[in-house]
C-alpha positions as CSV (number, residue, x, y, z in Angstrom):
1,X,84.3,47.5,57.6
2,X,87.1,50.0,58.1
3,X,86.9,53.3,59.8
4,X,84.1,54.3,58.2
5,X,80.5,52.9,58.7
6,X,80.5,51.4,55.9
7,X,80.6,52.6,51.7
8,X,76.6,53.4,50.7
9,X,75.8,54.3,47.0
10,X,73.2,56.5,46.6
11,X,70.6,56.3,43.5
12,X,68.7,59.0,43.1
13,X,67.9,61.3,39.7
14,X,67.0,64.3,42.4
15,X,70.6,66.1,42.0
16,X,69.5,67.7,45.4
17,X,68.2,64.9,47.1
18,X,71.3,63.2,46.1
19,X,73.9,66.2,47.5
20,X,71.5,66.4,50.6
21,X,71.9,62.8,51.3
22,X,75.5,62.7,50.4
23,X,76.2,65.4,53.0
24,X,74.0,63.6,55.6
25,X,76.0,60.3,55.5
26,X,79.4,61.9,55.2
27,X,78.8,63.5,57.9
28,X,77.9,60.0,59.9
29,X,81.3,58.7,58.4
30,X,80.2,56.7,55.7
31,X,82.1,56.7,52.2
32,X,79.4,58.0,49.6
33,X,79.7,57.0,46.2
34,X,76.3,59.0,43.9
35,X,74.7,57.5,41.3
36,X,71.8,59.3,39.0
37,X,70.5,56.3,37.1
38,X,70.1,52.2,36.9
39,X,72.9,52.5,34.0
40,X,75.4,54.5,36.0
41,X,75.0,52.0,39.4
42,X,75.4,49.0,36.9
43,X,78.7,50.5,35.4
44,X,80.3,51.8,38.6
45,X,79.6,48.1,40.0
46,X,81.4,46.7,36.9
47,X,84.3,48.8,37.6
48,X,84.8,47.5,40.9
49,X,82.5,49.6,43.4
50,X,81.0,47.2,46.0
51,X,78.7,49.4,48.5
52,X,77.8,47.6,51.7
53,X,74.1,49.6,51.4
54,X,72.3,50.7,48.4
55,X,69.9,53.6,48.6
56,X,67.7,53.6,45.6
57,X,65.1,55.8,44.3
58,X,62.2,54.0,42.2
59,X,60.8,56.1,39.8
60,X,63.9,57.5,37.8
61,X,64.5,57.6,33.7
62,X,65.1,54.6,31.7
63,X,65.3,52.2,34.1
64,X,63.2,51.8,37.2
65,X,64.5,51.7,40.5
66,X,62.5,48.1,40.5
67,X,64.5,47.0,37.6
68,X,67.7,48.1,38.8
69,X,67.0,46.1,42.1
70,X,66.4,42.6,40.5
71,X,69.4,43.6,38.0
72,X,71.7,44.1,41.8
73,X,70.5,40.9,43.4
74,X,71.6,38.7,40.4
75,X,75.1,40.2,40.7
76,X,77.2,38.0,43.1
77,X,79.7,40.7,43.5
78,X,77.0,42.5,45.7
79,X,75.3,39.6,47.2
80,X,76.4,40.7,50.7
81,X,74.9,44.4,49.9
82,X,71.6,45.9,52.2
83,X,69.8,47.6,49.3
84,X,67.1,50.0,50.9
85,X,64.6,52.0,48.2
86,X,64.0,55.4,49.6
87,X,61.1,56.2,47.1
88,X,57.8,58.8,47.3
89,X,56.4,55.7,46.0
90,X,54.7,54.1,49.2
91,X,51.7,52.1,47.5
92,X,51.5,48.1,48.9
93,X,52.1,47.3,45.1
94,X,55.2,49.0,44.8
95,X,56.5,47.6,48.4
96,X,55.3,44.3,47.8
97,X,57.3,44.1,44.4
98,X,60.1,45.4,45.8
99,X,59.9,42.8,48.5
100,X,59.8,40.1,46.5
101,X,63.2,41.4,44.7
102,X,64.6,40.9,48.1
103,X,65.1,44.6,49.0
104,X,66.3,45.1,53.1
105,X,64.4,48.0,53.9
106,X,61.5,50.8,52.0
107,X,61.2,54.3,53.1
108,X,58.4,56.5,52.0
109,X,60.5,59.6,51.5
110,X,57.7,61.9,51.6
111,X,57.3,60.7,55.3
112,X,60.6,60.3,56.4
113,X,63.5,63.1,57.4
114,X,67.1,62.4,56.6
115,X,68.2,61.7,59.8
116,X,65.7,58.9,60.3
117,X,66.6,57.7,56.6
118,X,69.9,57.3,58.5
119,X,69.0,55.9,61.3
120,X,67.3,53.1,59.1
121,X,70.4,52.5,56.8
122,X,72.7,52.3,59.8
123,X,70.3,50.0,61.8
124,X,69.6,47.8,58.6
125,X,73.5,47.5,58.4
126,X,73.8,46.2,61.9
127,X,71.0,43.8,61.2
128,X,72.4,42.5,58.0
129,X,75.9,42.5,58.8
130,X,76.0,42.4,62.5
């Protein structure tokens, strides 16, 4: 990684949640790129956008945040990327599914501030990449 902390794509319909976050982890020197929806993520990745942590919302339009997740774990461009879903979604079902996708980390937004949704990302980081 350069001088930043790393490039994290956030995925998130919630323009707010999105800025909010944005803010948060420019602030803790990462490079943000913002993404509302599976079909946006998908395209910037085709055009060359490789994220060393995804931060991805479940329950978004058209396609879920689940869907979006085994889509990014087939694409070998990515392979070495920590995806983490930050969801309101905190039922066993929804965790276990997205465990079995291979997803690096889950936080239960409802129950989580930002700063300790960045303290997560940055220690999943150091765990997946050292």
């Amino acid at each position: 990684m350069s001088s930043t902390k790393g490039k994290i794509l956030i995925v998130d319909d919630d323009k707010f949640l999105l800025d909010m976050y944005a803010i948060k982890f420019k602030e803790a020197g990462f490079d943000v790129s913002l993404s509302p929806s599976g079909d946006d993520t998908i395209k910037k990745i085709a055009d060359g956008l490789i994220p060393d942590v995804i931060l991805l919302d479940i329950v978004m339009p058209g396609m879920s945040g689940l869907e979006l997740l085994g889509q990014l774990r087939k694409d070998s461009k990515i392979k070495n990327a920590a995806i983490i879903v930050l969801s309101n979604q905190g039922q066993p079902g929804d965790i276990d599914e997205a465990k079995k996708l291979g997803v690096d980390g889950y936080i239960v937004k409802a129950s989580t501030i930002p700063s300790e949704v960045l303290d997560m990302v940055v220690k999943t980081l150091e765990k997946k990449h050292g």
